[in-house]
N, C-alpha and C positions, 0 to 999 in steps of 0.2 A: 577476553576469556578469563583473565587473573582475575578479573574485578569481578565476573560474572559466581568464581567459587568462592573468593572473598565473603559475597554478599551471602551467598545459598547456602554455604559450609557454617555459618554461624547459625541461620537461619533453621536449617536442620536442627542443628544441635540445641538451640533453643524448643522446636518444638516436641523433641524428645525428651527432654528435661520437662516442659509442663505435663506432659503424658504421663509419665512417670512419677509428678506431684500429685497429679488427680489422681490417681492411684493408691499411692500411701494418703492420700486426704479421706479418701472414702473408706480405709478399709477398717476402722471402727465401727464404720454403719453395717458395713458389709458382715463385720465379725456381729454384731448385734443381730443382722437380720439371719445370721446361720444359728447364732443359741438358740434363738426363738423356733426356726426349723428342726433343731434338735430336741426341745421341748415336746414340742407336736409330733415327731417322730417316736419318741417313748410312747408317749401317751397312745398314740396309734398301735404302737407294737402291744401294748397290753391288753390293752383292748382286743386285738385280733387274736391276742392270746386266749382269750376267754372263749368258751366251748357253749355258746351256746343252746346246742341241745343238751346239755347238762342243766343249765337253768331251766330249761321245760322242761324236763324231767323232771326237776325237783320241783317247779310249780304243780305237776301233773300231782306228784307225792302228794304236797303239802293240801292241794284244791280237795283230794280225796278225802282227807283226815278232815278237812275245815270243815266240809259240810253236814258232818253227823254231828261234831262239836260244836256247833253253834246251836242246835237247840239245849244240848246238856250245860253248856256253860252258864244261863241264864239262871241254874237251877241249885249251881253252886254256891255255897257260901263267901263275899266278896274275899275274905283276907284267904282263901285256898292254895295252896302253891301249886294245885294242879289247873286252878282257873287264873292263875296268871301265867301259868307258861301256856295256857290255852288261847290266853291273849294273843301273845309274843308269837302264838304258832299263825293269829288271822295277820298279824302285822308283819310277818313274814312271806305269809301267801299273799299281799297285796305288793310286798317290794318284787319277789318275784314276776312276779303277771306284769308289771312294767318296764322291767328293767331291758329288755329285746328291743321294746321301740326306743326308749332314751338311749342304750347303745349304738344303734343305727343312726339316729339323731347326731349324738355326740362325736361319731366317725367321721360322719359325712362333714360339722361343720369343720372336726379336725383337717380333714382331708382339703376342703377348698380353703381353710387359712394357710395350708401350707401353699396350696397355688399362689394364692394371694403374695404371701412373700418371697418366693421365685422370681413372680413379676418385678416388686419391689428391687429384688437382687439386683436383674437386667438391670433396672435404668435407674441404679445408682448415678452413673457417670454423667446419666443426661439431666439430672434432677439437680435444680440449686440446692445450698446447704441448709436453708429453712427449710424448703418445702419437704427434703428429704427427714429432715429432726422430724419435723411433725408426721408426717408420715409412718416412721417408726417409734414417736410416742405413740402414736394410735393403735400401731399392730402389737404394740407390748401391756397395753391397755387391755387388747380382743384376746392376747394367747394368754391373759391373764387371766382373764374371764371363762375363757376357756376352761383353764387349768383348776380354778377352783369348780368350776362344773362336773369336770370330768372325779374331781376327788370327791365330790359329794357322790357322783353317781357309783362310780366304783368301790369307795370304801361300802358305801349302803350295803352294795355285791357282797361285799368279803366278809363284812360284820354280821352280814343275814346266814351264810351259807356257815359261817360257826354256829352262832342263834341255831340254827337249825338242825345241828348235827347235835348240842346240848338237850333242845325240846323234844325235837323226834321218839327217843326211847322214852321219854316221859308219857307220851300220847301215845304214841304206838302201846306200849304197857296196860293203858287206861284201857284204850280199844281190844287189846284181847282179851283183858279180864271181860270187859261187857259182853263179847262175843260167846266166850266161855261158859258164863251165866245162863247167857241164853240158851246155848245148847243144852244145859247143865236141867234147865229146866226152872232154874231160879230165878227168882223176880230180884229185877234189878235197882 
């Protein structure tokens, strides 16, 4: 019986002791694979932040103004400052009109990269120390990719919806006076 917890009593304690190594071994991948989560977590959060029926509204805005202004623009003198913010209003209504599906896009891939590295999380423990490196070189490569996708797509958002709130009384202006005119009885 003495021999028998001699033998078991170390034997435990050794494999508590390597349980406990893999443990603090992996928890730099482990910490790597939660930044990366936390990453895709913002970007997720801002995203859902975003209202989009606001953007269709404001496509809705912008589609109305574009389509009387594109035959006037033609008619413009090029250096105009009312035909370059005429521009800026069609290059606005076309970030608009996109921006709904590349949101949806962009969530959705957010969303299964985060699956993805969940998974990854689990089987740290089971994964050799190569196959794991590589593994989370790859997912900090994809959340990277990600990340500058998502600031292309978003900043576009944020920079257009200024653009926008800048051009609008400029057009909106233009389109009353023309309105006005016409009522007015004058040729325009």
């Amino acid at each position: 019986m003495k021999k028998a917890v001699f033998f078991f009593v170390p034997l435990i304690v050794g494999l508590i002791f390597q349980i406990s190594c893999l443990n603090t071994k992996n928890s730099k991948e482990i910490e790597k694979i939660d930044e990366m989560i936390l990453v895709l977590e913002n970007m997720e959060d801002t995203l859902n932040a975003v209202d989009l029926d606001s953007v269709l509204r404001s496509y809705d805005r912008v589609a109305t103004r574009t389509h009387g202004l594109q035959t006037l623009v033609s008619q413009l003198p090029s250096s105009s400052d009312l035909k370059i913010k005429m521009k800026l209003h069609g290059d606005i209504h076309k970030i608009f009109q996109k921006y709904p599906k590349k949101h949806k896009e962009l969530l959705k891939d957010i969303v299964e990269r985060k699956e993805y590295l969940k998974k990854l999380k689990n089987d740290v423990d089971i994964l050799d120390k190569d196959s794991l490196l590589t593994y989370i070189r790859f997912e900090e490569n994809e959340v990277m990719n990600l990340k500058k996708n998502y600031d292309i797509v978003y900043g576009n958002l944020v920079r257009h919806f200024a653009l926008e709130k800048e051009v609008a009384p400029v057009i909106n202006n233009f389109i009353d006076s023309l309105f006005q005119a016409a009522k007015s009885g004058r040729k325009i």
